[in-house]
MARLO-67578 format. One line per 8 residues: number of its first residue (from 1); their letters; for each residue x, y, z of C-alpha. Coordinates in Angstrom, 1 decimal, always signed. Layout:
NUM	A	X/Y/Z ~ ... $
//
This chain:
1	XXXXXXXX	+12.5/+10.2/+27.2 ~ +10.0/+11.7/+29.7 ~ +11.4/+12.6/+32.5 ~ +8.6/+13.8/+34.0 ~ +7.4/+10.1/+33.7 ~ +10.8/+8.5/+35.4 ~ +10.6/+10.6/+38.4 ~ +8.0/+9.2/+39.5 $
9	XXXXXXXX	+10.4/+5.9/+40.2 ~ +12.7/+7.7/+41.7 ~ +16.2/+9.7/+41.0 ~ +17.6/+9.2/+37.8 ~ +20.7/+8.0/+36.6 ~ +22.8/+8.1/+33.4 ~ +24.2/+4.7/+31.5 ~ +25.6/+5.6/+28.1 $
17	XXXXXXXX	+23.0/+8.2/+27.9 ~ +19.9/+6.6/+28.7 ~ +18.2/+7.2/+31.9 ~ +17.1/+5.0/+33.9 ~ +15.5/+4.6/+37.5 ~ +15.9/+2.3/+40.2 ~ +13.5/+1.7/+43.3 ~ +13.3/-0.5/+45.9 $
25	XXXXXXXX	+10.2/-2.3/+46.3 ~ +7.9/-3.4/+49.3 ~ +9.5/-6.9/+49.3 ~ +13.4/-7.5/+50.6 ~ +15.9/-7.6/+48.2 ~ +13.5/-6.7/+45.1 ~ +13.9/-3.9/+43.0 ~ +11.9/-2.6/+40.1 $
33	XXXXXXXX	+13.6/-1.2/+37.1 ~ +12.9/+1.0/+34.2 ~ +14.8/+2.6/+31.1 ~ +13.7/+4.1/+27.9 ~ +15.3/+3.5/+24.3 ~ +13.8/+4.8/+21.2 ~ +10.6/+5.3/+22.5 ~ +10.1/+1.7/+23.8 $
41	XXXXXXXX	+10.1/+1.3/+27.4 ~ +11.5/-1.5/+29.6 ~ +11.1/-2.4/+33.1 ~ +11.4/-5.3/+35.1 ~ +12.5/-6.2/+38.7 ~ +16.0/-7.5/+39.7 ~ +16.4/-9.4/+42.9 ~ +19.7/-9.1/+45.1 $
49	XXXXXXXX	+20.4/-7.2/+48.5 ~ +22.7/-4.2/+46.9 ~ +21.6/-1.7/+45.0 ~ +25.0/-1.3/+43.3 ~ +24.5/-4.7/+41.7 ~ +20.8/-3.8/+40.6 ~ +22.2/-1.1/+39.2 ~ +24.7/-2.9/+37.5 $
57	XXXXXXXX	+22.1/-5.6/+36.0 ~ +20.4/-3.1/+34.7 ~ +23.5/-1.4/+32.6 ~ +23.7/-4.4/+31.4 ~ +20.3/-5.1/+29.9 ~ +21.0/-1.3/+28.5 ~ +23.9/-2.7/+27.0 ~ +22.3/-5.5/+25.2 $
65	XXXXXXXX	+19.3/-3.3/+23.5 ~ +21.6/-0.7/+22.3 ~ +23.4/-3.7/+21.1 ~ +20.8/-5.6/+19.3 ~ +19.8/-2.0/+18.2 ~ +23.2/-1.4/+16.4 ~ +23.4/-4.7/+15.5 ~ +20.1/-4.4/+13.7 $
73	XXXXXX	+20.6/-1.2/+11.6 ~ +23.9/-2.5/+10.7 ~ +21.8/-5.2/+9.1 ~ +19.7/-3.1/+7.3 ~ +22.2/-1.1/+6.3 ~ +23.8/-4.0/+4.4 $
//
C-alpha cells in the first residue's frame, strides 16, 4: 500500500494489517474513509458525530473484504 498516497488523508492506523485513514470532512458529522487491499482501493464516507465509531465502521467493511477475499480463494481452491 502507498503510504505516501494515505498521508495525504491523514494519520494512519492499523486494522488486521491494513492501513487505513480517517478524516473529517467540511460537513458535521461526515467523515471520508479510505483503506487499501490487494491493490484495490476503497473509500467512502461514514456519517456519525464520533470518530471512534467511524473508525469502527470502517474495521468492519475491512472485515468483510478480507472475508469475501478468503472466502473466495477458498473457493477456488476447492
Amino acid at each position: 500500500m502507498g503510504a505516501s498516497r494515505l498521508s495525504r488523508w491523514g494519520p494512519a492506523v492499523i486494522h488486521r494489517d491494513i492501513q487505513y485513514t480517517i478524516t473529517a470532512t467540511a460537513e458535521p458529522d461526515v467523515w471520508r474513509w479510505r483503506f487499501e487491499i490487494g491493490g484495490a482501493v476503497r473509500s467512502g464516507t461514514t456519517q456519525t458525530r464520533l470518530a471512534a465509531l467511524a473508525a469502527r465502521r470502517v474495521q468492519s467493511k475491512i472485515d468483510a473484504v478480507l472475508k469475501a477475499l478468503a472466502s473466495s480463494s477458498l473457493e477456488r481452491e476447492t
